[in-house]
C-alpha positions in Angstrom: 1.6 -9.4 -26.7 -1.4 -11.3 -24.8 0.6 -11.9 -21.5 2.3 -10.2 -18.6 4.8 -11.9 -16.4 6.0 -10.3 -13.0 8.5 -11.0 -10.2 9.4 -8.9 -7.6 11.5 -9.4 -4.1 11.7 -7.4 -1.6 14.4 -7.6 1.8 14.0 -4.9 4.6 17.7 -4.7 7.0 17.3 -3.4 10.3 19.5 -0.9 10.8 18.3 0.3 14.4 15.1 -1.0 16.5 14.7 -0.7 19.8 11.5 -1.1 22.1 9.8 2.1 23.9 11.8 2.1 27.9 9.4 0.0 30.0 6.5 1.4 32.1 4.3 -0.2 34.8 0.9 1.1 33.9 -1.5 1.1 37.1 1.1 0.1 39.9 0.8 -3.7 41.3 -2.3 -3.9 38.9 -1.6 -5.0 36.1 1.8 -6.7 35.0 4.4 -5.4 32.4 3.4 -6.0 28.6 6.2 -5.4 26.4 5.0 -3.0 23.7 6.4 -3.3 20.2 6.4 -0.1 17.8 4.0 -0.5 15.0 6.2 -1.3 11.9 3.9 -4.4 10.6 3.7 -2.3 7.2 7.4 -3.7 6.4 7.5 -7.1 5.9 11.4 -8.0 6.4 10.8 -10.3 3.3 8.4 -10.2 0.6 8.3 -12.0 -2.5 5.8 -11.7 -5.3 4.5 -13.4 -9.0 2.0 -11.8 -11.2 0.5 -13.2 -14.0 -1.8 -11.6 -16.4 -3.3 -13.0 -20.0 -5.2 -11.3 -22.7 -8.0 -13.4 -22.7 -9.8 -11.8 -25.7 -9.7 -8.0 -27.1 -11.6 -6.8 -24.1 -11.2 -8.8 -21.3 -8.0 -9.5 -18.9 -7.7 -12.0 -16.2 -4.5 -12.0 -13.2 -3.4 -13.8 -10.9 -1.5 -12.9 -8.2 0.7 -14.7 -4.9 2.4 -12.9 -2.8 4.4 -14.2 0.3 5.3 -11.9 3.5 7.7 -12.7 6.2 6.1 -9.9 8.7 8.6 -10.6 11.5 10.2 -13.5 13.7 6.7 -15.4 14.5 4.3 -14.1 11.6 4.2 -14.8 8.2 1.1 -14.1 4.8 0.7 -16.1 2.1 -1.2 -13.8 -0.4 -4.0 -15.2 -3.4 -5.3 -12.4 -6.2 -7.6 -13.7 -8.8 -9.1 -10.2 -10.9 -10.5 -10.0 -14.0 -10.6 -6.6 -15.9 -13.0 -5.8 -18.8 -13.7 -3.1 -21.3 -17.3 -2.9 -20.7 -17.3 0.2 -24.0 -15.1 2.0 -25.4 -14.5 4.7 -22.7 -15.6 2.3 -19.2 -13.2 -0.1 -17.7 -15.0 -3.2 -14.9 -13.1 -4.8 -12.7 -13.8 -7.8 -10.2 -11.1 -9.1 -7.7 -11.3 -11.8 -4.9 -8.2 -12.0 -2.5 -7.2 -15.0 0.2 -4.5 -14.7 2.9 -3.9 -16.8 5.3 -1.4 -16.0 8.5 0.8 -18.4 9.9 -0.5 -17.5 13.4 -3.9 -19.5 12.5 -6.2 -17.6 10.4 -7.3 -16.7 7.3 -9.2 -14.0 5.6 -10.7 -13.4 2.4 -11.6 -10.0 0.5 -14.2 -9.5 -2.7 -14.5 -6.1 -4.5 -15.7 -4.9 -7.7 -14.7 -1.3 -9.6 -14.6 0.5 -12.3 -13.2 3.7 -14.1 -15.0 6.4 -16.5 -12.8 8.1 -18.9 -15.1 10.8 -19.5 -13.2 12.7 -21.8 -9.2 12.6 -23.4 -8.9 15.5 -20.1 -11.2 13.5 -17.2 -11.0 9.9 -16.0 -13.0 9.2 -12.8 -12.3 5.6 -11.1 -14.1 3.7 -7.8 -14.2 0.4 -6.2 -15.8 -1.1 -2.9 -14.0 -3.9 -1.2 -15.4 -6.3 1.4 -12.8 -8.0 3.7 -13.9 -10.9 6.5 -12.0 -12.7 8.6 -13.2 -15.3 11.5 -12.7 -15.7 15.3 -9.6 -17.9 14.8 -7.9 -14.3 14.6 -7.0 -14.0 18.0 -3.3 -12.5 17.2 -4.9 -9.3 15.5 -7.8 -8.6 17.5 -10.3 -12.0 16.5 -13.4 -11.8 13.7 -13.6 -8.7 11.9 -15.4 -7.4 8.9 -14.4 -4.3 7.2 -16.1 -2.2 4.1 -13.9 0.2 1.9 -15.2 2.6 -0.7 -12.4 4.4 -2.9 -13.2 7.5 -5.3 -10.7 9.1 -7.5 -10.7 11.9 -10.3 -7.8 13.1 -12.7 -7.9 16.4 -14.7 -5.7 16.8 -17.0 -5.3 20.4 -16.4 -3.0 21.9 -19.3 -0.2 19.8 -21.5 2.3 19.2 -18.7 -0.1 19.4 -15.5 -2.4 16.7 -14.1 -4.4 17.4 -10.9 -5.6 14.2 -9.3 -7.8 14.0 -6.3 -8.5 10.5 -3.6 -11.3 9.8 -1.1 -11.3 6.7 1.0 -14.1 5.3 3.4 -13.3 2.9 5.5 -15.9 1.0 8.2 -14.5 -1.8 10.5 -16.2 -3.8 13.3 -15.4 -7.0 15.3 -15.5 -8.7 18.2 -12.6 -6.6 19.9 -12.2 -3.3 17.7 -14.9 -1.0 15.9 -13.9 1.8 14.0 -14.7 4.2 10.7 -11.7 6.2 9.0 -11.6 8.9 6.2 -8.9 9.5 3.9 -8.2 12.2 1.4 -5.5 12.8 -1.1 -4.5 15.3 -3.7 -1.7 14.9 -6.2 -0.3 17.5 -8.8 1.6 16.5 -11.3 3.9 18.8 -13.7 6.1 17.3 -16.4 9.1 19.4 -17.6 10.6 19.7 -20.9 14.0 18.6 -19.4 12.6 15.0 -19.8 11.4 15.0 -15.9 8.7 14.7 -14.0 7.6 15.7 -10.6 4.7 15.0 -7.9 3.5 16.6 -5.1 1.0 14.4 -2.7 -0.5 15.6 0.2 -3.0 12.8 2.6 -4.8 13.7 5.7 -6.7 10.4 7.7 -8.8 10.7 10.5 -10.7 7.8 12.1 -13.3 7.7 14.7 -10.6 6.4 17.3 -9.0 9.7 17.7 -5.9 9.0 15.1 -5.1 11.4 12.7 -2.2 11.6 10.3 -0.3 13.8 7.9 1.7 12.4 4.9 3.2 15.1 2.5 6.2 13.7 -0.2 7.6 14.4 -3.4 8.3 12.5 -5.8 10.5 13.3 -9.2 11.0 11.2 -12.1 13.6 11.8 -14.6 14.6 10.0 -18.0 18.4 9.1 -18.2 18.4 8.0 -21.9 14.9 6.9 -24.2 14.6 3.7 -21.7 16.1 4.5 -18.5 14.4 6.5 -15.8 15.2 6.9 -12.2 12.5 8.4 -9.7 13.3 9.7 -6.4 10.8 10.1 -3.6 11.0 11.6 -0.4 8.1 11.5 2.3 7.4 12.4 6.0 4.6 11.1 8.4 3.4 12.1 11.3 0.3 11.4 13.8 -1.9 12.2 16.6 -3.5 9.0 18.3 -3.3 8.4 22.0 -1.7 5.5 21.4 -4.1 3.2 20.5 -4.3 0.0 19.1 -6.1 -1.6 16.2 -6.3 -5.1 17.5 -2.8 -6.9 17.1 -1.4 -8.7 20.3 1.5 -6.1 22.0 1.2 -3.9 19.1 0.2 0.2 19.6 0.0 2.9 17.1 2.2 5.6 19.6 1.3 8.8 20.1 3.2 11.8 17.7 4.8 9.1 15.9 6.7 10.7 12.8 8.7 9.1 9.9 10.8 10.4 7.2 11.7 8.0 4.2 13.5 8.2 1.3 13.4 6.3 -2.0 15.7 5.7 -5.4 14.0 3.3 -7.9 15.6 2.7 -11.5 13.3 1.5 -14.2 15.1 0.3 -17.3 13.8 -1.3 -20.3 15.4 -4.2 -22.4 13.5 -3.9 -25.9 10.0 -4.3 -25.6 9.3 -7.6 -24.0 11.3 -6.4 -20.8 11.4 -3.8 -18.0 13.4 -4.7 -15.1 13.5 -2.4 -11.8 15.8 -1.5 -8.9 14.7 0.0 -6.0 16.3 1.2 -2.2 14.7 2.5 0.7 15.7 4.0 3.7 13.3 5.0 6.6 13.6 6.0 10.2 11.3 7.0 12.5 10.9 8.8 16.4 10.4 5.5 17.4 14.1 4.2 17.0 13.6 2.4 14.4 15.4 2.9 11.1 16.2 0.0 8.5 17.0 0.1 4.8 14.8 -1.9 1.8 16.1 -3.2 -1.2 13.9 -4.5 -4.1 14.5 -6.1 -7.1 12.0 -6.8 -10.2 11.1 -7.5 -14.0 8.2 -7.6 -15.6 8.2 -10.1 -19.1 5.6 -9.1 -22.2 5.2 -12.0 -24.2 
């Protein structure tokens, strides 16, 4: 099989959202500026095709468009182009190049390269750095920016059933309204049981130079129904520190102590072995008031 066909959609239903009570900051000052909560992460409506094609024994190109209804006056249209390449018989390169453009005026474009190192059958250790640019034209999210992200991770396989797997990200931003560096650390273990199951702990801590800090524990457990059916359920909470600050967007504020709970169901099944289609539900809520429900739907075609 040289090719790899995806489709995905994705529909987020607001249950409950309501907007912070209003304040008048500095009396007679400055006027009233409706502040919405910072839920730009869930796109009411995404929808998503994937293609990727065996181009010879070592070397796989993708494409990729994705489109993003964000909310009522914002929408991303989405452009992947990445080639992968087995450079020997235990390192794997990768280069990527990704366009969006926003339907409030601008666009953006992001180049990265990467690569992972499986040093033995027990250790893999992966990296990329991504460079992302966008111009003046930007006004809705803050105007020009340019941003440099450097990713590490490392997996141990640590016995027959356990796998401990460790992330750092380092993230620099600066622009003509916003300038900012963030660090992000991650550690997942993972311990299969002989009941057919699996389960994951993650734990991610993040930190950034404009005083926000987060927490973000879940679990995750993935179990097989029969020899091509598995269903995976994930639960995770959030939570913050950050002064409410803002990261550019027009009227939109990270708020102070924020915390979110979510819960997810996904249901993997596969028809022979040209096809695995996908079901997945998700329901979060958060201090803010806001709480909504996600449904996806998706297949993926070998052929």
């Amino acid at each position: 099989m040289k090719n790899k066909l995806k489709v995905e959609v994705q529909y987020a239903d607001y249950g409950e959202y309501e907007y912070p009570e209003p304040i008048l900051y500095h009396y007679s000052v400055s006027s009233y500026q409706k502040i919405q909560p910072f839920i730009v992460n869930f796109p009411e409506l995404r929808s998503l095709v994937k293609f990727v094609r065996l181009v010879d024994w070592r070397t796989a190109l993708g494409i990729k468009y994705q489109y993003s209804d964000l909310k009522e006056d914002a929408a991303q249209h989405f452009a992947e182009l990445r080639v992968t390449r087995n450079l020997s018989e235990s390192v794997i390169g990768l280069g990527m190049v990704q366009f969006v453009h926003d339907t409030r005026g601008f666009s953006s474009i992001q180049g990265g390269v990467g690569g992972q190192w499986d040093i033995n059958v027990l250790t893999s250790l992966q990296g990329d750095m991504q460079y992302y640019a966008r111009g003046s034209g930007a006004t809705a999210v803050g105007g020009s920016m340019g941003t440099w992200n450097l990713r590490i991770k490392a997996r141990r396989v640590i016995t027959i059933s356990t796998a401990l797997q460790g992330e750092y990200i380092y993230y620099n931003a600066s622009g003509d309204n916003i300038s900012f560096r963030s660090h992000t650390a991650g550690i997942w273990i993972s311990q299969y049981l002989p009941t057919e199951s699996a389960v994951h702990l993650h734990f991610r801590y993040y930190t950034n130079s404009m005083g926000i800090h987060s927490i973000a524990p879940s679990l995750e457990i993935a179990h097989y129904l029969d020899y091509a059916t598995v269903l995976s359920l994930k639960l995770r909470y959030y939570e913050n520190k950050s002064d409410n600050v803002s990261l550019g967007e027009s009227d939109v504020i990270i708020p102070d102590g924020l915390r979110s709970r979510s819960l997810s169901l996904q249901l993997n099944r596969e028809f022979g072995n040209s096809v695995l289609a996908y079901l997945k539900y998700r329901y979060y809520t958060s201090s803010l008031d806001v709480q909504m429900n996600t449904y996806m739907i998706g297949a993926v075609y070998s052929f």
